[in-house]
VEXRO-899601 format. One record per residue (C-alpha): residue in one letter; x, y, z. Coordinates in steps of 0.2 Angstrom, whole numbers, plus 5000, padded with zeros to 4 digits. Example, Ala and Ser with C-alpha at 12.3 -4.5 7.8 and 13.67 -1.06 7.14 Angstrom:
2
a506249785039 s506849955036 
This chain:
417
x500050005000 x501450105004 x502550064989 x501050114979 x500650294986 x502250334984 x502150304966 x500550394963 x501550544975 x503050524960 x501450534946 x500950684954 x502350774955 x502850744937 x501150824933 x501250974941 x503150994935 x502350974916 x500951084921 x502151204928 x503151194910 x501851234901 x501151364911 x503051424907 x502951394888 x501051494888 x501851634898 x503051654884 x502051644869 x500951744876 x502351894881 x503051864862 x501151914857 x500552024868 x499452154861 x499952324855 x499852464867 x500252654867 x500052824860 x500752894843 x500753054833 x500653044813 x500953184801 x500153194783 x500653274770 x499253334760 x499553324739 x500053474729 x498753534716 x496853444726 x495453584729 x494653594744 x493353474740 x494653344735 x495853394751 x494553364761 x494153164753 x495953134755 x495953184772 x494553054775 x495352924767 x496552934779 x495752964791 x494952794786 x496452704787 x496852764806 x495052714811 x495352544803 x496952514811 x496052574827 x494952434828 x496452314824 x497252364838 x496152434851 x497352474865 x498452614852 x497752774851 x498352864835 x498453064834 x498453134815 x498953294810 x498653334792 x500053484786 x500153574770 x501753544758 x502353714762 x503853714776 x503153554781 x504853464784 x505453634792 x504153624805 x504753444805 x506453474809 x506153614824 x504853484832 x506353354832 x507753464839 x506753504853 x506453304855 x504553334850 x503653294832 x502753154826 x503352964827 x502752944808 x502653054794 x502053024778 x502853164765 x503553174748 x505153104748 x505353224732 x506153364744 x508053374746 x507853414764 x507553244770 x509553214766 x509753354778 x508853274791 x509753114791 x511453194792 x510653284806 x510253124814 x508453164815 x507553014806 x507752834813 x508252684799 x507252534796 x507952394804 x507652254788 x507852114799 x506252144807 x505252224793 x504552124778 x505052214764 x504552084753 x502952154747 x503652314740 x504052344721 x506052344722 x506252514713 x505452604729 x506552524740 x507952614730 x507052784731 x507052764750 x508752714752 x510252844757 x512152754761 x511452574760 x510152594771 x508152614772 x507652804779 x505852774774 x504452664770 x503652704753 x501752734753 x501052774736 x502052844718 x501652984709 x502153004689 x501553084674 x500353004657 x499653084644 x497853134647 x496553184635 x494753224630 x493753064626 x492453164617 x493653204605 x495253044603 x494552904593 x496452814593 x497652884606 x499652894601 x500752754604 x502452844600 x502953034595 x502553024580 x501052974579 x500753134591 x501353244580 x500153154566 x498753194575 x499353384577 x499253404560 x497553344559 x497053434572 x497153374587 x498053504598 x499253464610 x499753554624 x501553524636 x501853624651 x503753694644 x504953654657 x506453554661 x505753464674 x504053434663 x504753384649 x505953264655 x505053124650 x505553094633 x507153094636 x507352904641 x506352884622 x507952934614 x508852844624 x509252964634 x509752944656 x510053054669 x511352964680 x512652824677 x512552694690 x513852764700 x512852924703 x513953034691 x512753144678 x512953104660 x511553204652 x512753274641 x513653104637 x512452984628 x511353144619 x509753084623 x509053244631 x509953334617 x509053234603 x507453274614 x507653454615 x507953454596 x506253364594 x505553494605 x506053614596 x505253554579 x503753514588 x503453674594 x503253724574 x501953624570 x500053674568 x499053634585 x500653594595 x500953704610 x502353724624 x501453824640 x502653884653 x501053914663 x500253764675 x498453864677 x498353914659 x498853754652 x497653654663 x496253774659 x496453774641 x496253584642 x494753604652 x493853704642 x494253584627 x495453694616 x496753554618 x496653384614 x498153304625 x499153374637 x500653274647 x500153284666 x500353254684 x499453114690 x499353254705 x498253334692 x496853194690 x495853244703 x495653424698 x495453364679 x494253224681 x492953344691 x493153474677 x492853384662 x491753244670 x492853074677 x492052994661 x492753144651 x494653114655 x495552984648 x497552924653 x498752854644 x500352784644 x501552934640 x502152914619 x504052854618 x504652784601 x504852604596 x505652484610 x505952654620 x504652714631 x504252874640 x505452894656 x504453014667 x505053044687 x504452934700 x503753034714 x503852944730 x502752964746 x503352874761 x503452844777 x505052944788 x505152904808 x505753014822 x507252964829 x506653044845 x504952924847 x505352804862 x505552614857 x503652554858 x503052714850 x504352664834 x503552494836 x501952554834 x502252674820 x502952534812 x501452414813 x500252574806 x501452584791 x501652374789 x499652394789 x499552564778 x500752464764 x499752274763 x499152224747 x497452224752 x497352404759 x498452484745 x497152394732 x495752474741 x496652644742 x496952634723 x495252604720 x494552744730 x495852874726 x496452854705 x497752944707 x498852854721 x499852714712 x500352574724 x501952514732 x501452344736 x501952224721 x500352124726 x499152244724 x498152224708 x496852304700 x495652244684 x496152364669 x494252324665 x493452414679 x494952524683 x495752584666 x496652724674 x497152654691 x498052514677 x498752664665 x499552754679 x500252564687 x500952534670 x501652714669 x502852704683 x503752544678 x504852664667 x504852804680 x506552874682 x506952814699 x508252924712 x508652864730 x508952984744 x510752974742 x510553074724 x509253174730 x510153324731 x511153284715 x509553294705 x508853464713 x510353534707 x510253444688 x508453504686 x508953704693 x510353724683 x509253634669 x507953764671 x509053884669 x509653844653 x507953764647 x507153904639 x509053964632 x509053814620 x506953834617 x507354004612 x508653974600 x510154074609 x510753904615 x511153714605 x510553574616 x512053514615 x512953654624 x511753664638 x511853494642 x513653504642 x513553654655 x512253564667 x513653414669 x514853524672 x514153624683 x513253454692 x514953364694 x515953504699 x514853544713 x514853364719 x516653364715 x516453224702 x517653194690 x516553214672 
């Protein structure tokens, strides 16, 4: 009897030891999972170019987003702060140095600034171990990166295509030529007449802005050169107009005096409550045979404040994990036309959603520059600018102009040419 309580004693003891162990093991999983908890501050920027009416949509839209990651995660209370583009990242940076600001802020990363604020040591790097980057089209991965390493997390893109009236195009242009066809038979076109505008025929002639190493070679392989030549002769023919002016040009357009126009997809908004969204086609951009149009790509993306402690950077980074999944971005592409996703995923039916597609199949040739060349390329396009409207005018070749922006380009970044 005795010989056999001890053995259910030993029995019971094993029990509670493996009861005890898995209390352990439950304890654990459930500290590796516990839920999210805390308070964050997000800034967003608010698009260039929406009226009021479309401000405030967007404004819902995200707000939407915060509301829907609310209810995800209960226990995190999100404060959002919507800012205008002006002086945003000004603002930015005095909030910072006095170890104040947002945790997250979603801004163009178009704005040579942020380079500034890196140096500074003001935004906070992605760690890539412990964020799935996996999802995101590689390009904008490269936008966001500055000396091999990620400073933001890209949100949505912003490009240009070729919009037109639908009352008017039967067959849109394919290549240049056929644009300049249709000019001649009287269907006007209409190019805002700058540098930074007109840059995206350039990568039709064949034409690139950096060499891999970062160095400017628009003066190197003649593309822009052959572009401006075009330009030039293109600017002579019936029906085709340059317009230095944003307003004017988009008005003209509006009220049906021009055919086709090369535009911002900033500018769909604006264009498809004006002519009626059934009104306004999109196109891809006309390039010329096997060389397509290379517009810029504009990123939006996510930046973090190095200041934020470490469970308010843990949270921000959940919101943009969330703001960035395939499922989201397709619904935000869907409500909003003119946001192109970041999410490789993320697919939308060219049948139901012929622009969303046009704009998605524009920025695969999308001139693409990291953080790193940021300030490289605000330079390029300044002194481009400069010398622009010189070669329009006749009191400059191309081929001189393009020859002074390198110079003056690499000199100041102390690059060889």
């Amino acid at each position: 009897m005795k010989i056999k309580n001890c053995f259910l004693s030993i029995i019971l003891i094993i029990l509670l030891l493996i009861n005890g162990c898995a209390s352990n093991e439950i304890d654990n999983f459930e500290s590796t999972n516990t839920p999210l908890k805390g308070k964050i501050l997000v800034w967003a920027e608010i698009p260039i170019g929406l009226t009021e009416k479309q401000s405030a949509y967007f404004q819902e839209l995200v707000d939407d987003a915060t509301i829907q990651f609310d209810k995800l995660n209960p226990d995190v209370t999100v404060s959002l702060k919507f800012v205008l583009p002006d002086e945003q990242l000004s603002e930015f940076s005095r909030e910072i140095a006095r170890g104040a600001g947002p945790d997250i802020f979603a801004v163009s990363l178009t704005n040579n600034k942020i380079a500034s604020l890196i140096r500074l040591g003001y935004l906070r790097s992605i760690d890539q171990e412990n964020f799935d980057l996996s999802q995101f089209r590689p390009e904008t991965l490269q936008q966001v990166s500055y000396d091999n390493k990620l400073y933001a997390i890209p949100v949505r893109l912003a490009t240009q295509v070729l919009c037109y009236n639908t009352n008017k195009v039967k067959e849109v242009p394919k290549t240049l030529d056929e644009l300049i066809i249709q000019a001649r038979r009287g269907y006007s076109v209409g190019l805002l007449s700058s540098f930074r505008n007109t840059f995206w025929g350039t990568g039709a002639f064949g034409g690139e802005l950096l060499d891999e190493s970062g160095r400017i070679i628009l003066g190197e392989n003649e593309g822009w050169v052959q572009w401006m030549q075009w330009l030039k002769n293109a600017q002579n023919e019936p029906n085709f107009y340059l317009i230095e002016d944003a307003d004017t040009l988009q008005e003209a357009f509006i009220q049906g005096r021009l055919t086709y126009t090369a535009c911002s997809s900033g500018w769909l908004p604006l264009l498809s409550e004006a002519l009626g969204k059934n009104n306004l086609g999109v196109a891809v951009l006309p390039g010329r045979k096997d060389q397509p149009a290379t517009p810029p790509l504009w990123t939006v993306g996510f930046i973090f404040n190095r200041a934020s402690s470490e469970n308010q950077h843990q949270l921000a980074l959940k919101l943009a994990q969330f703001s960035t999944n395939a499922q989201y971005q397709q619904q935000l592409q869907v409500k909003a036309a003119f946001l192109i996703p970041v999410n490789r995923n993320a697919k939308v039916d060219a049948s139901l959603f012929p622009k969303q597609a046009t704009l998605f199949e524009q920025s695969k040739t999308g001139v693409i520059v990291s953080l790193d060349q940021l300030e490289k390329n605000q330079a390029i396009f300044e002194y481009g600018s400069a010398l622009y409207h010189q070669v329009m005018a006749g009191e400059m070749t191309p081929e001189e102009a393009a020859l002074k922006i390198q110079q003056a380009v690499n000199n100041q970044f102390n690059n060889k040419l």
